[in-house]
C-alpha positions in Angstrom: 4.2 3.4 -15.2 6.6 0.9 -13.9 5.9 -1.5 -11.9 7.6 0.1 -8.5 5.7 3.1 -9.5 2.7 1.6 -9.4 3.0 -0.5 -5.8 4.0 3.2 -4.1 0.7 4.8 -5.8 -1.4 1.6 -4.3 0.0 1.6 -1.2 -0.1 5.3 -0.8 -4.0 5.3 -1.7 -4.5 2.8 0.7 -2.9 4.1 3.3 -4.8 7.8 2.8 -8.0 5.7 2.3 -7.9 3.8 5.3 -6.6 6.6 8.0 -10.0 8.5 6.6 -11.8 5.2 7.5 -10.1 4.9 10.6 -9.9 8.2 12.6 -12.8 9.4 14.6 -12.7 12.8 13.3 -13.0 11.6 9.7 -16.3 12.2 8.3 -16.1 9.4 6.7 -14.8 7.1 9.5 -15.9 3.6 10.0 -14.1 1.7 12.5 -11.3 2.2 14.0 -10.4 -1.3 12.6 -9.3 0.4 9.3 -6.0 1.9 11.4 -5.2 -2.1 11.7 -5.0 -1.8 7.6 -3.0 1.1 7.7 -0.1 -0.5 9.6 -0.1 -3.9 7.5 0.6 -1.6 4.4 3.1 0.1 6.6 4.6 -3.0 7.4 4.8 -4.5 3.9 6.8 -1.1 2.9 9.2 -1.8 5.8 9.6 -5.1 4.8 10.1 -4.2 0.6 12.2 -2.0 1.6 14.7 -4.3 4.1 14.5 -7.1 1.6 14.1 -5.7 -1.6 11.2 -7.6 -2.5 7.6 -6.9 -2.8 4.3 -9.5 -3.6 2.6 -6.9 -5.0 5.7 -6.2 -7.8 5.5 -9.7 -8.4 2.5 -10.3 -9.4 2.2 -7.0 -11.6 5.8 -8.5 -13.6 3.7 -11.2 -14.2 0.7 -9.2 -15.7 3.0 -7.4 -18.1 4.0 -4.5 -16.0 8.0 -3.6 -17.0 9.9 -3.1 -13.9 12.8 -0.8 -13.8 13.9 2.4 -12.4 
């Protein structure tokens, strides 16, 4: 997998992770806490996609991980 690949899988597993933390009706909620989570992750997307860059691809060029379409 590519590095771009990679940062949507992550972000989409955290994102589905942390709205099953976060709702009430979950049966495996938490806190609604988790919800403040949800919408940093949402936020970082908005910002990779606005700037073009991303941390998280960043740091996984610099473990190895080829970037690329």
């Amino acid at each position: 997998m590519s590095s771009w690949q990679i940062v949507r899988v992550v972000a989409g597993t955290f994102i589905l992770l942390s709205l099953a933390l976060g709702i009430p009706g979950s049966p495996v909620f938490v806190s609604p806490w988790f919800l403040a989570f949800t919408a940093f992750v949402g936020a970082n997307l908005l910002q990779s996609g606005l700037t073009k860059w991303c941390l998280m691809e960043s740091i996984l060029r610099r473990f190895g991980v080829k970037g690329g379409c």
